[in-house]
N, CA, C and O atoms as CSV, one atom per row, in Angstrom:
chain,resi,resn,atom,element,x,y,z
A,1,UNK,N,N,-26.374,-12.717,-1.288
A,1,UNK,CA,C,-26.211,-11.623,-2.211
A,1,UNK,C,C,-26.370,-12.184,-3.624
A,1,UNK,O,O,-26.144,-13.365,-3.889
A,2,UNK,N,N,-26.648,-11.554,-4.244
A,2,UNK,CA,C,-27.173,-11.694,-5.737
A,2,UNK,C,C,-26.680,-10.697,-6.588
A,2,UNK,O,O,-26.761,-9.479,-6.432
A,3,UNK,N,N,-26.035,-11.481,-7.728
A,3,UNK,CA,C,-25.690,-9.988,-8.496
A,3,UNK,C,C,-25.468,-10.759,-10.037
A,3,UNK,O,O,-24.484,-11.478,-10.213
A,4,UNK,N,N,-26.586,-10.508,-11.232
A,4,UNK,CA,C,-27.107,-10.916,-12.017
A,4,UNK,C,C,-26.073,-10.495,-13.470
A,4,UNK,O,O,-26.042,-9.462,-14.139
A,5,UNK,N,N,-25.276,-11.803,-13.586
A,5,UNK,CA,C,-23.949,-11.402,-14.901
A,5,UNK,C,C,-25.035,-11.694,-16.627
A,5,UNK,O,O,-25.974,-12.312,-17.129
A,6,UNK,N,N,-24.318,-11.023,-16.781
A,6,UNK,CA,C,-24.650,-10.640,-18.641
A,6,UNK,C,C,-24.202,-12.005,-19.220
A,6,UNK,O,O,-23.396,-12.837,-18.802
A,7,UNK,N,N,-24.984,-11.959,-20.310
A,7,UNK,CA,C,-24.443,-13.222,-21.033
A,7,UNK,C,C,-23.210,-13.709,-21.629
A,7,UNK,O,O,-22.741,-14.841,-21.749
A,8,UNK,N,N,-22.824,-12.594,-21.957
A,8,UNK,CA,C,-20.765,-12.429,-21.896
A,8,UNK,C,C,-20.531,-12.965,-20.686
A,8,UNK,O,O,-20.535,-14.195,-20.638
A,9,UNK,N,N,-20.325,-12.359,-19.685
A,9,UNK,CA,C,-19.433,-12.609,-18.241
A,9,UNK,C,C,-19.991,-14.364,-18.110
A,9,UNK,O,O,-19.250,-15.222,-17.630
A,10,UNK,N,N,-21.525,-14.701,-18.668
A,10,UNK,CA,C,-22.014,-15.787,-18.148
A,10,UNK,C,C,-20.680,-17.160,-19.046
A,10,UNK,O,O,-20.147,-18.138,-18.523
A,11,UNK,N,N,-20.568,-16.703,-20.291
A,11,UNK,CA,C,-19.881,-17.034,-21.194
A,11,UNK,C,C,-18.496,-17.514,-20.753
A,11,UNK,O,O,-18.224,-18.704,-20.594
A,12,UNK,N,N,-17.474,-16.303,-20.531
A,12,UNK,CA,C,-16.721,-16.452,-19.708
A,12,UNK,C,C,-16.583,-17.165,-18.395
A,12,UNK,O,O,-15.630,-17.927,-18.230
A,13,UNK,N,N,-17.259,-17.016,-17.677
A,13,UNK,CA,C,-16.790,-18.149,-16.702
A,13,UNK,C,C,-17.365,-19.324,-16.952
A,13,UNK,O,O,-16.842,-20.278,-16.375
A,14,UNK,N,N,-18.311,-19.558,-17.656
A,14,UNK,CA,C,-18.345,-20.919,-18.493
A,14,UNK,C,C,-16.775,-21.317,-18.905
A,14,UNK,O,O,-16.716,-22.545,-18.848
A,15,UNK,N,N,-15.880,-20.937,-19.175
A,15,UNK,CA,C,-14.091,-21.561,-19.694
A,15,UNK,C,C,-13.723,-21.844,-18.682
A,15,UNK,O,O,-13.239,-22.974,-18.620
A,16,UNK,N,N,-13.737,-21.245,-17.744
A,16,UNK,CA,C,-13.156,-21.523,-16.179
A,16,UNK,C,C,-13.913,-22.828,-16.143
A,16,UNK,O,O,-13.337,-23.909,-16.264
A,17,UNK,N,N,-15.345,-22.693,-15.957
A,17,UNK,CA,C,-16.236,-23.682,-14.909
A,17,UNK,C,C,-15.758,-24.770,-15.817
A,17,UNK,O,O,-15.075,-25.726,-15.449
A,18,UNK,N,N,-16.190,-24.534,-17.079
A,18,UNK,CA,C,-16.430,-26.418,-17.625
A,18,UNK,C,C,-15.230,-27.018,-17.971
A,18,UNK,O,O,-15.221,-28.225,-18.214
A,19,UNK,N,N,-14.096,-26.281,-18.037
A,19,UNK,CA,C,-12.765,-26.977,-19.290
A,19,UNK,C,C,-11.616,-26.478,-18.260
A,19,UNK,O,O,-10.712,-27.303,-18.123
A,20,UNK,N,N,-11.491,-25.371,-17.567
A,20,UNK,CA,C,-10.489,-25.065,-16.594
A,20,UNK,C,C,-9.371,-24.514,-17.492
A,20,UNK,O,O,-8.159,-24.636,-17.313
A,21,UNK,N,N,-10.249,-23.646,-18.873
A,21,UNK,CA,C,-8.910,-23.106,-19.444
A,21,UNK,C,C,-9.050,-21.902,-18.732
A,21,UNK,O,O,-9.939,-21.071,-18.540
A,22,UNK,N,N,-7.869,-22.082,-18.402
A,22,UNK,CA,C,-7.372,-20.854,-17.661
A,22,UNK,C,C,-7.300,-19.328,-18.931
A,22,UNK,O,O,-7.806,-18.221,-19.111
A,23,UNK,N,N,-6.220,-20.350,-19.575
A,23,UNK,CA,C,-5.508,-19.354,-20.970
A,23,UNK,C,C,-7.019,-18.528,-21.626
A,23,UNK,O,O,-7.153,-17.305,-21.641
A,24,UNK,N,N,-7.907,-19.380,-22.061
A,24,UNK,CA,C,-9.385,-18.857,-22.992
A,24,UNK,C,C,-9.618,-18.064,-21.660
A,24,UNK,O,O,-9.490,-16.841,-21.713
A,25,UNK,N,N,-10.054,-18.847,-20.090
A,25,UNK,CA,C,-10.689,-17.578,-19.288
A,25,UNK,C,C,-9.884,-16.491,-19.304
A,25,UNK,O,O,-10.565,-15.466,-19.292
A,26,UNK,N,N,-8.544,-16.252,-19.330
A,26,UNK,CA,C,-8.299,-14.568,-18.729
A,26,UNK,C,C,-8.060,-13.858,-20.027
A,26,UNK,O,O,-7.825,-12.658,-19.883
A,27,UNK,N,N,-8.061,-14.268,-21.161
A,27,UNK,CA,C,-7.631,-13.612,-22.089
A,27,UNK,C,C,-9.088,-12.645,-22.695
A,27,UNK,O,O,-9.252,-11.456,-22.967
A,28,UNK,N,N,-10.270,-14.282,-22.730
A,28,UNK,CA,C,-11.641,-13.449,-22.655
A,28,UNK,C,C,-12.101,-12.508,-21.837
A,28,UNK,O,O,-12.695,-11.507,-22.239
A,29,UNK,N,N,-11.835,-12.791,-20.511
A,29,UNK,CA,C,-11.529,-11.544,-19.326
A,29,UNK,C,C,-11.351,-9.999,-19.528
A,29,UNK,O,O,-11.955,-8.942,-19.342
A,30,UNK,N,N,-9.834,-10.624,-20.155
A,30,UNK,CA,C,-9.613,-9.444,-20.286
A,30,UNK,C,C,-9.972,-8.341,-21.478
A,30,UNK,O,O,-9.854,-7.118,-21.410
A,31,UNK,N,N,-10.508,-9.251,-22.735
A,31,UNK,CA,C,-10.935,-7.982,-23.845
A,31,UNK,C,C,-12.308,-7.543,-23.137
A,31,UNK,O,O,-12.636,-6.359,-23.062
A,32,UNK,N,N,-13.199,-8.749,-22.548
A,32,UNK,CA,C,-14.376,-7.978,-21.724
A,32,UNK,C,C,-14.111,-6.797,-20.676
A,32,UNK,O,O,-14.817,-5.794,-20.777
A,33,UNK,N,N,-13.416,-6.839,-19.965
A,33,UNK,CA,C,-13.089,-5.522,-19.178
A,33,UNK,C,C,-12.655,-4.670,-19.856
A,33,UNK,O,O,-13.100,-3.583,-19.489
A,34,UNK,N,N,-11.906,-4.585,-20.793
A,34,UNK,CA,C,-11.604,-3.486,-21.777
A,34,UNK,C,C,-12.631,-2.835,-22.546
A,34,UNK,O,O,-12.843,-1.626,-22.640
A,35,UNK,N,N,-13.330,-3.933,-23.159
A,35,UNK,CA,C,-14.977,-3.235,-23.522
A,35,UNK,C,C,-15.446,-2.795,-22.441
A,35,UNK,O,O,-14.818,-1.738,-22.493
A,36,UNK,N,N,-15.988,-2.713,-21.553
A,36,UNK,CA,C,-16.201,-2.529,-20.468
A,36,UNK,C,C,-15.298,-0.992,-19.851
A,36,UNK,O,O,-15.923,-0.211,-19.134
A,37,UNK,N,N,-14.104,-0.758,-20.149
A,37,UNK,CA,C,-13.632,0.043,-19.656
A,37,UNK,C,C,-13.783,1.235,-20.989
A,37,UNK,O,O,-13.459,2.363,-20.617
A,38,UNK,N,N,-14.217,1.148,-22.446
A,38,UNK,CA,C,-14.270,1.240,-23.590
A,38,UNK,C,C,-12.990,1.941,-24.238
A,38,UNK,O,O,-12.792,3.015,-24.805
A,39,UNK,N,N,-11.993,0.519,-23.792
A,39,UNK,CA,C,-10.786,0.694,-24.500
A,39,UNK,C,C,-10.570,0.181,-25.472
A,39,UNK,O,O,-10.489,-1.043,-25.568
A,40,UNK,N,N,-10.370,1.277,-26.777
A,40,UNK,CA,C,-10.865,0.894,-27.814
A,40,UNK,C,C,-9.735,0.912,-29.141
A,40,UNK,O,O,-9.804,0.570,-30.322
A,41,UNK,N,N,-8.743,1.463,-28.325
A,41,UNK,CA,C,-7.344,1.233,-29.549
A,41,UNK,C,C,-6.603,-0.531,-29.254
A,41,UNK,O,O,-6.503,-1.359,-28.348
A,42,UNK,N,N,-6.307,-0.383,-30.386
A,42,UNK,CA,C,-5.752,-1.772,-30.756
A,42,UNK,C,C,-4.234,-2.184,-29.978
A,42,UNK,O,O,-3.895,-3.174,-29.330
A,43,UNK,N,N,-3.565,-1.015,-30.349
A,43,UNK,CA,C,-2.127,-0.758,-29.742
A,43,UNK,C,C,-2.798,-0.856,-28.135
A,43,UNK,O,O,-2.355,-1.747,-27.410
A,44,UNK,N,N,-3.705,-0.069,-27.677
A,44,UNK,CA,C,-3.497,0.129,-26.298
A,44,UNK,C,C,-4.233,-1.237,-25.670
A,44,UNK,O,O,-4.048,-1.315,-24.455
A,45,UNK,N,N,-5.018,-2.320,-26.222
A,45,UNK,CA,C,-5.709,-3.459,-25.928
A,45,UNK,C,C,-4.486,-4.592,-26.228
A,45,UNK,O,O,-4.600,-5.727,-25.766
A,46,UNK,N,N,-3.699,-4.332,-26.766
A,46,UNK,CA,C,-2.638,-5.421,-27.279
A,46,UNK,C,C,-1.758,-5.655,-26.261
A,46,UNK,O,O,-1.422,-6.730,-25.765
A,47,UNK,N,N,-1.266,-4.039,-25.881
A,47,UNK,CA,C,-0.002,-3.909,-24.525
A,47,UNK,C,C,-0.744,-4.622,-23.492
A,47,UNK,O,O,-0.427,-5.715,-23.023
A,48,UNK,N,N,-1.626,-4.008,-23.216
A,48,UNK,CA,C,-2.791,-4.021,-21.430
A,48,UNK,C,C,-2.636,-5.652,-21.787
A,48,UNK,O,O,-1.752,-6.023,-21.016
A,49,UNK,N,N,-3.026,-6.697,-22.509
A,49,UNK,CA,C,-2.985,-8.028,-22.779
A,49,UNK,C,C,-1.849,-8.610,-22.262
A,49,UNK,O,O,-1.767,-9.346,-21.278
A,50,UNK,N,N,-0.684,-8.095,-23.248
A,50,UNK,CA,C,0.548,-8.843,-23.023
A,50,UNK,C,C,0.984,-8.305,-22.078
A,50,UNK,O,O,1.360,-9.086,-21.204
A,51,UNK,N,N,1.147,-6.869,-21.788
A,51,UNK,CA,C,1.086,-7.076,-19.819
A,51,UNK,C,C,0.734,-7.882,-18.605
A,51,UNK,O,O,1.267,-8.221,-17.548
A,52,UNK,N,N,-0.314,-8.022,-19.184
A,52,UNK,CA,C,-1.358,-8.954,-18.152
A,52,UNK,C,C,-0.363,-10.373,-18.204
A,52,UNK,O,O,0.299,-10.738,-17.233
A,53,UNK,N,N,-0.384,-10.901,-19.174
A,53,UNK,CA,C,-0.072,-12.388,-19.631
A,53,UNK,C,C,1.314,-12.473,-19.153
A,53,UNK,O,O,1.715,-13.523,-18.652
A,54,UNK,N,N,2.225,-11.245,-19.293
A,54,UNK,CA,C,3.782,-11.284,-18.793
A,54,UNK,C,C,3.752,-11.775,-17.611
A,54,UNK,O,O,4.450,-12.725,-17.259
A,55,UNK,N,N,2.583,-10.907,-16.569
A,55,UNK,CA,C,2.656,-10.631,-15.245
A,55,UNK,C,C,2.331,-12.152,-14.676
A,55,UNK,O,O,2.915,-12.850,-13.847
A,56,UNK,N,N,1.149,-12.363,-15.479
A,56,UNK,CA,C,0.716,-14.079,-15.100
A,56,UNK,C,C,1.538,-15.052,-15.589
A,56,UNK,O,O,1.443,-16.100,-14.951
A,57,UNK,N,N,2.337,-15.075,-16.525
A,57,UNK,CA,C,3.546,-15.815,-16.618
A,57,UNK,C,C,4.534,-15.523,-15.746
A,57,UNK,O,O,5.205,-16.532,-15.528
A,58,UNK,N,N,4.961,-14.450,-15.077
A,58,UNK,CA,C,5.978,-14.978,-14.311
A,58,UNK,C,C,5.795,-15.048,-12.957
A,58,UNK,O,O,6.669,-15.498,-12.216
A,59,UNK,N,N,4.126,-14.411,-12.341
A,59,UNK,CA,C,3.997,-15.478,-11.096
A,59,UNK,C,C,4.127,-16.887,-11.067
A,59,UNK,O,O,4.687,-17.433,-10.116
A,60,UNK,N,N,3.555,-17.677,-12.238
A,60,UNK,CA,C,3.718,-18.891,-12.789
A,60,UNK,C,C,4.465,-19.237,-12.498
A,60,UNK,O,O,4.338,-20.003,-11.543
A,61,UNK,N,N,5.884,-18.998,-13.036
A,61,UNK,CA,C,7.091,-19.629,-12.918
A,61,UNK,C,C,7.579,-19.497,-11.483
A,61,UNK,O,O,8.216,-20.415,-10.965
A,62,UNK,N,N,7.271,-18.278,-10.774
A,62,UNK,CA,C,7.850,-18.016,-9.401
A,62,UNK,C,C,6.946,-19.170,-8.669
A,62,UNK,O,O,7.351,-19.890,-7.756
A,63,UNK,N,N,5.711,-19.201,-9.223
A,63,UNK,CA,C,5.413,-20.514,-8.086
A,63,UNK,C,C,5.544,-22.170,-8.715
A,63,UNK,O,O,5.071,-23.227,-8.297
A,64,UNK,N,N,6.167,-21.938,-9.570
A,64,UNK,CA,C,6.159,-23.317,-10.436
A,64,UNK,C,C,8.342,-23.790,-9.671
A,64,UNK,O,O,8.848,-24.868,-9.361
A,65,UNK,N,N,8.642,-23.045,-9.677
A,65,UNK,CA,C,10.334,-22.779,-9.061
A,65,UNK,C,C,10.114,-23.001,-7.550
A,65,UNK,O,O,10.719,-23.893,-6.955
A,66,UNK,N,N,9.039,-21.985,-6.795
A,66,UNK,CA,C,8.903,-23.008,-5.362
A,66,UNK,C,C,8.346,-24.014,-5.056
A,66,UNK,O,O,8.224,-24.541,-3.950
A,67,UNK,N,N,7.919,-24.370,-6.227
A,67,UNK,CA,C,7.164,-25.569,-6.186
A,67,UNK,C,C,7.849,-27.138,-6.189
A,67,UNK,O,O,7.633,-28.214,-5.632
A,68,UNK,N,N,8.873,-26.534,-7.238
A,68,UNK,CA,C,10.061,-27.377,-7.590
A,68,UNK,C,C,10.749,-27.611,-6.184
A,68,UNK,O,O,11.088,-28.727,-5.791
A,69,UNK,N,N,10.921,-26.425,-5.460
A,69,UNK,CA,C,12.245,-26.571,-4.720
A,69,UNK,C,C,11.593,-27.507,-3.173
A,69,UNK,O,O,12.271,-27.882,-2.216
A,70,UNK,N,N,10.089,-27.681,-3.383
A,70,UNK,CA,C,9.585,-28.535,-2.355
A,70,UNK,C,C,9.134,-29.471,-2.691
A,70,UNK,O,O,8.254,-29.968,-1.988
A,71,UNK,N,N,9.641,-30.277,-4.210
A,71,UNK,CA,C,9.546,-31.519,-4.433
A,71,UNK,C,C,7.852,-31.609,-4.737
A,71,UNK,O,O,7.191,-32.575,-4.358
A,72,UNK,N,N,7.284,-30.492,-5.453
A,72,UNK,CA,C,5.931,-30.644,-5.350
A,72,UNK,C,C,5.509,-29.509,-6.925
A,72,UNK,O,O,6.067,-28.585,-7.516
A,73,UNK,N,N,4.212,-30.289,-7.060
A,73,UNK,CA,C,4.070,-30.177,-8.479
A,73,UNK,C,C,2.881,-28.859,-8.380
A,73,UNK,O,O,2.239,-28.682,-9.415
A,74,UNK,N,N,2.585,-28.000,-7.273
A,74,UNK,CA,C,0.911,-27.603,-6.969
A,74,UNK,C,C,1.030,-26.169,-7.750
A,74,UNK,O,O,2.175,-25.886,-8.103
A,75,UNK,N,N,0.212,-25.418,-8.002
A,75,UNK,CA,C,0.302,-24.271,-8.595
A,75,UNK,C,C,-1.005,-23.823,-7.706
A,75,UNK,O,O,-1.997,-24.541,-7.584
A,76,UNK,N,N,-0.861,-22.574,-7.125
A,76,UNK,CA,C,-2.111,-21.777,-6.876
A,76,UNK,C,C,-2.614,-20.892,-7.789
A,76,UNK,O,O,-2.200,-19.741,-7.924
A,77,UNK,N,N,-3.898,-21.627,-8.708
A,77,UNK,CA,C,-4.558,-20.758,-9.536
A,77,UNK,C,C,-5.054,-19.679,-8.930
A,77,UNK,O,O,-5.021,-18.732,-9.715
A,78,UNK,N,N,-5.632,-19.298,-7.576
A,78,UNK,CA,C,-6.074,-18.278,-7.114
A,78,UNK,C,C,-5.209,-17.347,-6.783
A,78,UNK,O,O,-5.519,-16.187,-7.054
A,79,UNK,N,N,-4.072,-17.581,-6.199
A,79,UNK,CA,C,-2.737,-16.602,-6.608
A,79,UNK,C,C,-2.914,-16.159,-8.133
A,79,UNK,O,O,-3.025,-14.961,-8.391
A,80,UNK,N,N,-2.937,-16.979,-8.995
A,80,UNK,CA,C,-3.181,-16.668,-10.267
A,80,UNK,C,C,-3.844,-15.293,-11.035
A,80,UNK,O,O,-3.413,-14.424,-11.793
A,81,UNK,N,N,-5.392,-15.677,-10.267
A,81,UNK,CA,C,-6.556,-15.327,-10.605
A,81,UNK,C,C,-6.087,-13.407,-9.493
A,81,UNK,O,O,-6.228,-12.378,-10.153
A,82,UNK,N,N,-5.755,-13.306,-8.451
A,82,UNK,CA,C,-5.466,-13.015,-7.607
A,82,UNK,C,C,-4.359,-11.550,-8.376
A,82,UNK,O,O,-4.556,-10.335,-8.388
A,83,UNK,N,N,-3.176,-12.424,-8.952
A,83,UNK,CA,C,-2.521,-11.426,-9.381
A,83,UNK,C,C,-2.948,-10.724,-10.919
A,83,UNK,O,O,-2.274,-9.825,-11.423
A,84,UNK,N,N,-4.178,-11.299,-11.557
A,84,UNK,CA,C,-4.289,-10.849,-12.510
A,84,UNK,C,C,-5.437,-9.645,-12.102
A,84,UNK,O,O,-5.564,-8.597,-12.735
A,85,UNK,N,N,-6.066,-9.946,-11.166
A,85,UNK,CA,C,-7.388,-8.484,-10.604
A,85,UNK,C,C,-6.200,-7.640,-9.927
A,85,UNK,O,O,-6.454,-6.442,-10.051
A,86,UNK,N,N,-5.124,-7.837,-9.329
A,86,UNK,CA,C,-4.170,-6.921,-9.121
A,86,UNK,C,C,-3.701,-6.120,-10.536
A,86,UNK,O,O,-3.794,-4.896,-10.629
A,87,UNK,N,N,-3.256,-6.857,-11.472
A,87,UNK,CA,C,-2.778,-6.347,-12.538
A,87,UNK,C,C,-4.345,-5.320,-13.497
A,87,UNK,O,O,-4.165,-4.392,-14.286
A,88,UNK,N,N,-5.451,-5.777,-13.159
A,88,UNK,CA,C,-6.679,-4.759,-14.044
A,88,UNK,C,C,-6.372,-3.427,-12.902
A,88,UNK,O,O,-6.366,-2.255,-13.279
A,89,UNK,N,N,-6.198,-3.720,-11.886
A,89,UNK,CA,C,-6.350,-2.409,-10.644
A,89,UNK,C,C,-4.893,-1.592,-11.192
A,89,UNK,O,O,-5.126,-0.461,-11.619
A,90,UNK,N,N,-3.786,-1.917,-11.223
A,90,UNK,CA,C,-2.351,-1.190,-11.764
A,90,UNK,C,C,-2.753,-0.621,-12.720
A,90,UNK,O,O,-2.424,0.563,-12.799
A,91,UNK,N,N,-3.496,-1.117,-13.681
A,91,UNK,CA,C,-3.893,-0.511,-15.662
A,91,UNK,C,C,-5.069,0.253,-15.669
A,91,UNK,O,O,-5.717,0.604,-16.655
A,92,UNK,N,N,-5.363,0.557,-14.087
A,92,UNK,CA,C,-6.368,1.578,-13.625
A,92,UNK,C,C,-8.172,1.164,-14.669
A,92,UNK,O,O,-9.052,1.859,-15.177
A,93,UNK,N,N,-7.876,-0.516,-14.502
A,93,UNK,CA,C,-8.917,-0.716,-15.158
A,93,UNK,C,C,-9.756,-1.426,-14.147
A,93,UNK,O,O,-9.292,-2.303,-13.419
A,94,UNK,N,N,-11.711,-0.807,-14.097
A,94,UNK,CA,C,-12.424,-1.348,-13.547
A,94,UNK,C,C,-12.693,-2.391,-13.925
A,94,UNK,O,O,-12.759,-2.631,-15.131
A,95,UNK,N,N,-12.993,-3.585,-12.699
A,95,UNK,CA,C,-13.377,-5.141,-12.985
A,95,UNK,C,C,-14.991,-4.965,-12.467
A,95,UNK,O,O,-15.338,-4.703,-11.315
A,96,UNK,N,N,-15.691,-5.136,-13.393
A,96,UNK,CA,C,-17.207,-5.668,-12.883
A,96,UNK,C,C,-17.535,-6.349,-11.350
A,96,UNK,O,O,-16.809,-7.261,-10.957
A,97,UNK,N,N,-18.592,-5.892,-10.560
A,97,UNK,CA,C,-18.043,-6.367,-8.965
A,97,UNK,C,C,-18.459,-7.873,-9.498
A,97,UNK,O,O,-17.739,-8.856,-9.322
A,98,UNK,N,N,-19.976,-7.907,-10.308
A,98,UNK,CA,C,-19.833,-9.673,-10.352
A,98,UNK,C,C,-18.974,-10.468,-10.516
A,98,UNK,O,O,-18.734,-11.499,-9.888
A,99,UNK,N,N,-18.342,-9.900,-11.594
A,99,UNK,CA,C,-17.295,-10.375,-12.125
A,99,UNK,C,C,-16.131,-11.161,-11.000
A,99,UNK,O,O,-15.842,-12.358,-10.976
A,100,UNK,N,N,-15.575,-10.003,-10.072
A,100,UNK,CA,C,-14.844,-10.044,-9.186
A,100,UNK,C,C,-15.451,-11.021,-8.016
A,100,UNK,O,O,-14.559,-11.777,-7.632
A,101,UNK,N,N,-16.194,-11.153,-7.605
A,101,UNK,CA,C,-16.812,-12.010,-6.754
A,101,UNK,C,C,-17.384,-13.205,-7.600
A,101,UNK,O,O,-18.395,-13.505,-6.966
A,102,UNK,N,N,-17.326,-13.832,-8.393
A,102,UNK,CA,C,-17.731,-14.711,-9.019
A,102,UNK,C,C,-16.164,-15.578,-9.466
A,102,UNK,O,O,-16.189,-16.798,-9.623
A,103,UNK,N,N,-15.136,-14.949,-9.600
A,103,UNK,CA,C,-13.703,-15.139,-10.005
A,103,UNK,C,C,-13.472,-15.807,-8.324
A,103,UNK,O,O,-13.001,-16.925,-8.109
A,104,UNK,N,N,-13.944,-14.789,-7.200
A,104,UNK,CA,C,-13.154,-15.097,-5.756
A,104,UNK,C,C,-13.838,-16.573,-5.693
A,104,UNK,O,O,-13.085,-17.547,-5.693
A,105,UNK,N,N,-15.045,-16.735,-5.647
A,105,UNK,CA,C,-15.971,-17.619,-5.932
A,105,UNK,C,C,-16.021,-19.272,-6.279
A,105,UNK,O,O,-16.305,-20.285,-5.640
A,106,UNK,N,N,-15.626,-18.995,-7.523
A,106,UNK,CA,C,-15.263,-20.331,-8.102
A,106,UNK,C,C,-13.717,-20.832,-7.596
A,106,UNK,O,O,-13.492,-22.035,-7.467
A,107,UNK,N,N,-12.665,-19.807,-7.320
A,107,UNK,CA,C,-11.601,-20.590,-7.157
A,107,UNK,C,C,-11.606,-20.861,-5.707
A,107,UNK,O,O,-11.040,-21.921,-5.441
A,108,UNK,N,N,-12.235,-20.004,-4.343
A,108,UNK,CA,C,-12.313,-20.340,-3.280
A,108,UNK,C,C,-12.501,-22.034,-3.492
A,108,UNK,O,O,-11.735,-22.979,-3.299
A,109,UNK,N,N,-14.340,-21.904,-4.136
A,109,UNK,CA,C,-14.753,-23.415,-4.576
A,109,UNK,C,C,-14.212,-24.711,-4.666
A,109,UNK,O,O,-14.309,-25.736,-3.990
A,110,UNK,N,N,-13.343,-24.229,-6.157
A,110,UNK,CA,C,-12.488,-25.247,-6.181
A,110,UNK,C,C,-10.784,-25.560,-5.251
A,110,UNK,O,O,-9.852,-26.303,-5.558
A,111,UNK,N,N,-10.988,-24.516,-3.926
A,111,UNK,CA,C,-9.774,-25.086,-3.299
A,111,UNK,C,C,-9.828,-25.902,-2.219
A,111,UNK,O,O,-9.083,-26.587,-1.519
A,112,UNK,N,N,-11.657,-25.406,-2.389
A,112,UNK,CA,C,-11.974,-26.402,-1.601
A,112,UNK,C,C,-12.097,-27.856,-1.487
A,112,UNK,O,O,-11.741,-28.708,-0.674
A,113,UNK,N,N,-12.820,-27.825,-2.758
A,113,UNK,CA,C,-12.835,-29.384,-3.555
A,113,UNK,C,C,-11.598,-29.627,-3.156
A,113,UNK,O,O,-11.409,-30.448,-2.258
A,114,UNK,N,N,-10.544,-28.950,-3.756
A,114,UNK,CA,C,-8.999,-30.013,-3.511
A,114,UNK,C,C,-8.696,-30.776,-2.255
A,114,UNK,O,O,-8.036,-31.812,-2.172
A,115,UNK,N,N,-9.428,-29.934,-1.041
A,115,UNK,CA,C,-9.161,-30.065,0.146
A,115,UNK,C,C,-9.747,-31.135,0.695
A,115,UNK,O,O,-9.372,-31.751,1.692
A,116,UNK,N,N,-10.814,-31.368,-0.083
A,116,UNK,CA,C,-12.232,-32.173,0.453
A,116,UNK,C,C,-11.486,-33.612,-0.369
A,116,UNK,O,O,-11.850,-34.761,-0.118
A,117,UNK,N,N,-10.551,-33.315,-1.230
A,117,UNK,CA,C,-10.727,-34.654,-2.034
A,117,UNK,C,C,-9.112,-35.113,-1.425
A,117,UNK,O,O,-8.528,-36.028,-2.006
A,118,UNK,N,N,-8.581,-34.556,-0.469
A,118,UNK,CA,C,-7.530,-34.689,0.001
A,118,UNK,C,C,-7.760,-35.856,1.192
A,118,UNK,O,O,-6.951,-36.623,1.713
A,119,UNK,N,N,-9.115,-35.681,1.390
A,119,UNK,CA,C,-8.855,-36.481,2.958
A,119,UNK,C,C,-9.696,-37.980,2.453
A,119,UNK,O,O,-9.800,-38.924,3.237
């Protein structure tokens, strides 16, 4: 399957792919889906943000606390990635399908790598 991203979206997951900022990828993410959804007040792009960022901060901590309690340092970014396309679907905001399959994509990818570099 083939499905041909814009030079924005290409942009964006460029932060993911090359540097693994998480923080630059979802934040860029998310004003792109908002353009995209053409949400265009300031107040209402500010909340939908710090919503988002609340929500991904405190899966964070919920898996950073079981993480703790098994003597282990791991974080699942795809939980991550995972609860933040949950959180555009709650704010009744459409995610680009590339978008969405390109997000499942790279982090499948890299869980794999982890796996591969495990043995």
């Amino acid at each position: 399957m083939f499905l041909k991203l814009t030079p924005e979206q290409a942009q964006i997951l460029d932060k993911l792919l090359s540097s693994g900022d998480y923080r630059g990828f979802v934040s860029s993410l998310i004003d792109q889906v908002m353009d995209d959804n053409k949400i265009l007040s300031e107040g209402v792009r500010r909340t939908t943000k710090d919503n988002m960022f609340q929500a991904l901060a405190r899966e964070y901590l919920t898996q950073k606390l079981q993480s703790l309690l098994r003597f282990s340092l791991d974080i699942d970014n795809f939980a991550l990635l995972r609860k933040m396309l949950e959180e555009f679907d709650r704010a009744r905001l459409e995610v680009p399908l590339e978008m969405r399959l390109m997000i499942k994509s790279v982090e499948s990818l890299r869980k794999l790598q982890c796996y591969s570099n495990s043995y």
